[in-house]
N, C-alpha and C positions, 0 to 999 in steps of 0.2 A: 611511610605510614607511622602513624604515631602509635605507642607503644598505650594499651587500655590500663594496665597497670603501673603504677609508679612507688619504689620503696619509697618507705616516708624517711624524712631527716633523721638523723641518726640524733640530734638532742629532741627529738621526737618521741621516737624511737625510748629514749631510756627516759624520761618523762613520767611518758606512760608505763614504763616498769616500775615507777617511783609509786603510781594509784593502783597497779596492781598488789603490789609487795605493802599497801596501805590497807586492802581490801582483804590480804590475807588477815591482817591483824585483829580482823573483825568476825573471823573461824577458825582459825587454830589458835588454842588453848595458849595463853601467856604461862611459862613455867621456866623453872631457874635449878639451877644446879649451886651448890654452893663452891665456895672459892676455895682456894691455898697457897699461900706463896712460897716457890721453893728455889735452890738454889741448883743451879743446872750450871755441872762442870764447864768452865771455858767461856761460860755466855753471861752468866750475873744470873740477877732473880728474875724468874716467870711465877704468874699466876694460871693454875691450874685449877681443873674442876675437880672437885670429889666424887670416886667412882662410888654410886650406887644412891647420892645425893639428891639428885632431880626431885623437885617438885612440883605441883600447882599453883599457882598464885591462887591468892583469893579473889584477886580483882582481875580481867580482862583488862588489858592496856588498849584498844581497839585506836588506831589514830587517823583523825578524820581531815577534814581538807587541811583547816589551819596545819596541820603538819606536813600533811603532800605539799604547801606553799610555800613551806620555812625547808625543806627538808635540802634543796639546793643549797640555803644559805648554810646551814649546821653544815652540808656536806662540803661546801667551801671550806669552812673551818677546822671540819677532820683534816681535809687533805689537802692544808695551806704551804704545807711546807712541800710539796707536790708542784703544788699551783705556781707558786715563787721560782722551786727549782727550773721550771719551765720556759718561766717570763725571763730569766737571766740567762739559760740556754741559746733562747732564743735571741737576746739580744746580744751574747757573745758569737755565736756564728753568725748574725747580719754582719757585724763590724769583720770578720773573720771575711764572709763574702766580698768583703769591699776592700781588702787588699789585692783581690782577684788571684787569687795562691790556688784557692777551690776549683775552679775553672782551667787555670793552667794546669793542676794534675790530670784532674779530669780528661783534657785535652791526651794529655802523653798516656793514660791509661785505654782511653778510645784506642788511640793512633795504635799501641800497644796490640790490644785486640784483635785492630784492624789488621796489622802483618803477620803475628804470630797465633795462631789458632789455639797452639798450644797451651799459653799465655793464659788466653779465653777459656779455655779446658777448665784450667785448675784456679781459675779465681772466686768463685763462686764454694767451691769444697773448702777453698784455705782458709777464706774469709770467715766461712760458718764453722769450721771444727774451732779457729779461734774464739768465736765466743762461742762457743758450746764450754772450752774450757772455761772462759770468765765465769760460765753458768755454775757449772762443777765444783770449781774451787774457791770463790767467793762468794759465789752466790748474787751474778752477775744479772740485773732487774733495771731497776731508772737507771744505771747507769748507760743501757740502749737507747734511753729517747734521742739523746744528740747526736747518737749517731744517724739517726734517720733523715737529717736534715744535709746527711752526705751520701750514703746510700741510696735515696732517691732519685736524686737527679743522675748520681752515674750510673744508676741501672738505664735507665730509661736512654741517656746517650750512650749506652751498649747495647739497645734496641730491646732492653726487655720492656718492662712497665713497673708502676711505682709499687704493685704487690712483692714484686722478685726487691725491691730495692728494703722494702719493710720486711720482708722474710730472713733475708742475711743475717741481722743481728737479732731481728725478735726471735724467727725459729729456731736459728744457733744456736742463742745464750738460754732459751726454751727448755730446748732438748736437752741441755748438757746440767740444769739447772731442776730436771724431772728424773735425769738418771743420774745426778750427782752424787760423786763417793765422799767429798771431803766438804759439802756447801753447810758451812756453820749455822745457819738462818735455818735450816732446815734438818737437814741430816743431824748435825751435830746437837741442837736443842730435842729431837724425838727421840735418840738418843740416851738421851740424861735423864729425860723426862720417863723413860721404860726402863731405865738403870741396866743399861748394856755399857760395856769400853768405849769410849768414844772415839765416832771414825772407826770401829769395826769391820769385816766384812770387806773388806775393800778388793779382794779380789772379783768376789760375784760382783760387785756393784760398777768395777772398770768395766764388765763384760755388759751387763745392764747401760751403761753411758756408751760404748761403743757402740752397740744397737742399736738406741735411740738417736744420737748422734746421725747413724748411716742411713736411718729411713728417714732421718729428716734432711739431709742432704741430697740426695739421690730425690726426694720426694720437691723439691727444692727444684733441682739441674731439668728434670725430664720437662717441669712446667716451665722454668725460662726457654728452653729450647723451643717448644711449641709455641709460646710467643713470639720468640726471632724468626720461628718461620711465617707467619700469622699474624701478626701487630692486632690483628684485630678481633682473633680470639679473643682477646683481655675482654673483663669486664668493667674495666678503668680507662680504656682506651681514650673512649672522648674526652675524659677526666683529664688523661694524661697528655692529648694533644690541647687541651684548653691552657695546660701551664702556660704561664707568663715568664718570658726571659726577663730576668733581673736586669734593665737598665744597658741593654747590646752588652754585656760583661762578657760574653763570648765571642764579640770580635776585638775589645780591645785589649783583651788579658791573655795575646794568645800564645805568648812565651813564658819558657817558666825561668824568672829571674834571678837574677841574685838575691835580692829582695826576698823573694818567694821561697824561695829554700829558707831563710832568715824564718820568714813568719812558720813556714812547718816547722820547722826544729824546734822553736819554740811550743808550737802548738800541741807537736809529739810528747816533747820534753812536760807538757801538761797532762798528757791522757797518762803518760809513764807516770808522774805523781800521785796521778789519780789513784792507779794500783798500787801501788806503793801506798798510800793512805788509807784505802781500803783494809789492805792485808796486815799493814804495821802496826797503826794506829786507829783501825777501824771506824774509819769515815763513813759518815751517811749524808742524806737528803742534805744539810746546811753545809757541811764542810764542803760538800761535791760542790754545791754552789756559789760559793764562795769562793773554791779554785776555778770554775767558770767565768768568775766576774774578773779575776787576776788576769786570767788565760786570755776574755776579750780584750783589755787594756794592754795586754802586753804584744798581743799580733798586732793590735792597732796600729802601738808605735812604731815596731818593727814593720809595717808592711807602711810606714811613712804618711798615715792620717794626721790631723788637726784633733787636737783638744776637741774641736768640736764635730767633727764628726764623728770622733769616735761616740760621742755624747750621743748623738742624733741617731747615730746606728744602732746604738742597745736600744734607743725609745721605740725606734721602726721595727725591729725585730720582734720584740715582746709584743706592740702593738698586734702584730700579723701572729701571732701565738693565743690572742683573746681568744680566742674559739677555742682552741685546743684547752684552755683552762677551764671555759664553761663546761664542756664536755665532762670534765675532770669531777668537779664541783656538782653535777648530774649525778656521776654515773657512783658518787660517795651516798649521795644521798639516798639510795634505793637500800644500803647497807643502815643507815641512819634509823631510817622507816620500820625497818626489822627489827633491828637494836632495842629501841624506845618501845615498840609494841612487845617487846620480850616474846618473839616467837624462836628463834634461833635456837635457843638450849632447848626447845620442845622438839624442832626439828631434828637435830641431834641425837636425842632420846629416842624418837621413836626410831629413827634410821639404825645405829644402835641396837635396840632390843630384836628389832627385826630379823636381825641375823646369826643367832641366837640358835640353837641345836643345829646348825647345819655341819657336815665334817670337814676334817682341816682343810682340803684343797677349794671347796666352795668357797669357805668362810672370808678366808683369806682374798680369795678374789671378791666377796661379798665386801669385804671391807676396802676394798681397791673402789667398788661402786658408792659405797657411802661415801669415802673421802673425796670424790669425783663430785657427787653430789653435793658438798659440804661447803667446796670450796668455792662454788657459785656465791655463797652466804658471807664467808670470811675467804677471800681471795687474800688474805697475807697468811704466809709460809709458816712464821712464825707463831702466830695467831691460832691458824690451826693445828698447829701442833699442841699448842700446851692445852685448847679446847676437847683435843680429841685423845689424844694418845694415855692419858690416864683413863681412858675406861676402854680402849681398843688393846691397852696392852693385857690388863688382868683378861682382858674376855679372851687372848690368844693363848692365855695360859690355859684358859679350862678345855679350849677345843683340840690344844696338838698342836699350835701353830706358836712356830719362836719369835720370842720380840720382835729379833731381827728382820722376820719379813713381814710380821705389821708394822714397823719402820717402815721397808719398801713399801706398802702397800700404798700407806700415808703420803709417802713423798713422792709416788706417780700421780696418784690421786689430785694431789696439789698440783703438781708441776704443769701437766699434759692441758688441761685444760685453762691454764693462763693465758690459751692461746689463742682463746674465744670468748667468753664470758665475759659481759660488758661491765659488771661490775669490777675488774682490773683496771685500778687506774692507769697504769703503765700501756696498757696494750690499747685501752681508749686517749691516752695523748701520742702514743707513736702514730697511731691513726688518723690520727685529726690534724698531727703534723706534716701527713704526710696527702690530707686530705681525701683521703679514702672512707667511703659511708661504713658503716660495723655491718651490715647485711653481707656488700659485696666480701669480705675479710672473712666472715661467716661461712659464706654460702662455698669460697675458696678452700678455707682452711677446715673445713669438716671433713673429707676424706683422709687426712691426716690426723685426725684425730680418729677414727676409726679405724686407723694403722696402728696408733699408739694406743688404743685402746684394747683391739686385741695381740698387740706384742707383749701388753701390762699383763692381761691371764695368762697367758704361758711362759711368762716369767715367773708370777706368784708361783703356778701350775708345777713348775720346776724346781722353786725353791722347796717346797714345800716338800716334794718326793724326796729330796738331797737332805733334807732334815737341815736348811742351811743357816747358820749361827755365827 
């Protein structure tokens, strides 16, 4: 029987949030806050708002089609250096696939599985407390998309599906990255920005990452399990039996060779720089991509390609990524639409004042829902921080509530919901990489975010009684 309803395409889908969030601009008030630029220990300079600043414009900015048409292109161009990181990604694991290294792990991982239960037990917990720490301590974000394009497929040849395969490292590095004690992007700039010690707090906040960490794991394990029993409870199933085997790579790659050790060691020897680059020299989007385009040339050789294939495999790879970039280039531009019609700081404002005489243990979770809210608008960490946290911090001083947990408040607020909100670019190319529509990931990942959203109030709920600082 054919099904009467059909979710629409996912660049459908965020399309029309680009006419929606066009349509707002044409009712709520265009209004601005004024700026500051200030120098936030450990990070450089941010711009910040002035608490109490907000104004009206004179003019409405209202922006009408010409802009809903241009608004992909601009948003191409916010998040070029997104878009690129992707295309290189992508064409560094094609060439990476085609030493067949991928495949023969895979293989011994399966085989693994298949003897030892135990094995199976604990690979899914290690996998995710791992990036859950990448989340915590650096502030571990695009550095997940390339891992999707290996997690994928060995969920799926462990019998789960491509949801369990994109939850490993998006909900990991998620969770660890919403309850992180030491992520500079985040923590450490809201931080500076409310002039508390930086990296403060680090005991509550290990207990906060532990917790989150465990209901996203456990929340994780219970649903792969019910798909290995059930293949077809998934709601990606068909999705997931329509993939296409890359070329019989899994019947001719089916030992893992000398060769193949070669190309991982190398390939490891790249993700290990990677953190190290991060952490030492604080690499982002160009340097990460750049040691991708090394990393694809160097398994190439190592795994005994041709000059020209290696060539030919970055083009194929990136080519099969074009989607995942438009997606990208969508889902910037619904933030673009908002931007340009100056409703944002009005939003802001009124979220903000709203919560305004309630006492400390509301407030505090009042402002746990604003920054939940907020970050639908400005989904970068950073971003929100220096937009919010000068007028979140004076307002926690008037109500009883310590920096320190309008800090937390800010950084669940942010975090938890990067996990849905289609205007994340990150979580719209793991998606798209992994071919998954944003409804079904949605329709998935909302109970867990109604985990972490009431373990968020009785956390604030707590700090707040503890008087904790």
């Amino acid at each position: 029987m054919t099904p009467r309803f059909k979710s629409p395409d996912t660049t459908l889908l965020i399309f029309s949030m680009i006419v929606i969030a066009a349509i707002m601009t044409w009712i709520v008030p265009s209004g601005a806050f004024e700026k500051d630029t200030i120098e936030v220990e450990g990070v450089g300079t941010r711009e910040v708002v002035v608490p109490g600043s907000f104004h009206y414009l004179d003019e409405q900015q209202p922006q009408g089609i010409g802009a809903v048409l241009t608004a992909p292109v601009h948003g191409f161009l916010d998040a070029a250096d997104i878009v690129i990181f992707v295309l290189i990604v992508g064409g560094a694991f094609s060439v990476f696939a085609a030493t067949g290294a991928i495949d023969a792990v895979m293989k011994r991982v399966v085989l693994g599985a298949a003897t030892n239960t135990a094995f199976e037990l604990v690979l899914i917990p290690v996998l995710m407390i791992f990036f859950s720490l990448g989340g915590a301590t650096f502030g571990m974000a695009e550095e997940v998309i390339p891992m999707i394009l290996i997690f994928v497929p060995l969920s799926i040849a462990l019998g789960y599906d491509s949801i369990v395969g994109v939850a490993i490292p998006m909900v990991g590095s998620g969770a660890g990255f919403a309850g992180a004690p030491l992520n500079p992007f985040t923590v450490g700039i809201a931080q500076g920005i409310a002039e508390i010690p930086l990296f403060s707090g680090l005991d509550f906040r290990w207990i906060v990452w532990f917790f989150t960490t465990t209901v996203a794991v456990v929340f994780v394990m219970l649903y792969a399990r019910r798909i290995k029993q059930d293949p077809t409870r998934s709601s990606v199933h068909e999705i997931d039996r329509a993939r296409e085997k890359p070329d019989g790579r899994e019947q001719t790659h089916a030992a893992l060779t000398t060769r193949h050790k070669l190309v991982l060691t190398f390939f490891l020897a790249g993700i290990g720089m990677l953190v190290f680059g991060v952490l030492r020299w604080q690499w982002y989007i160009n340097e990460i991509a750049g040691l991708f385009l090394a990393i694809g040339i160097i398994v190439g050789i190592a795994g005994g390609l041709r000059a020209t294939d290696i060539s030919q495999g970055f083009i194929a790879g990136a080519k099969d990524l074009l989607g995942t970039a438009l997606i990208i280039g969508l889902a910037r531009g619904i933030l673009v639409v908002m931007r340009d019609g100056q409703i944002i700081d009005t939003v802001l404002n009124a979220l903000a004042t709203s919560i305004e005489g309630a006492g400390p243990i509301l407030t505090a979770q009042l402002m746990f829902f604003v920054q939940t809210t907020i970050n639908f608008f400005i989904p970068s960490g950073s971003g929100q921080a220096a937009l919010t946290m000068p007028v979140m911090a004076p307002l926690a001083d008037l109500v009883g509530v310590t920096r320190q947990t309008a800090v937390l408040a800010y950084q669940m607020g942010d975090g938890f919901t990067n996990l849905i909100i289609p205007t994340n670019p990150v979580l719209m190319g793991a998606l798209a990489l992994a071919n998954i529509p944003w409804q079904k990931w949605a329709r998935w990942v909302i109970a867990l975010q109604v985990l972490f959203f009431a373990m968020g109030l009785v956390v604030l709920g707590v700090a707040v009684s503890i008087g904790w600082s």
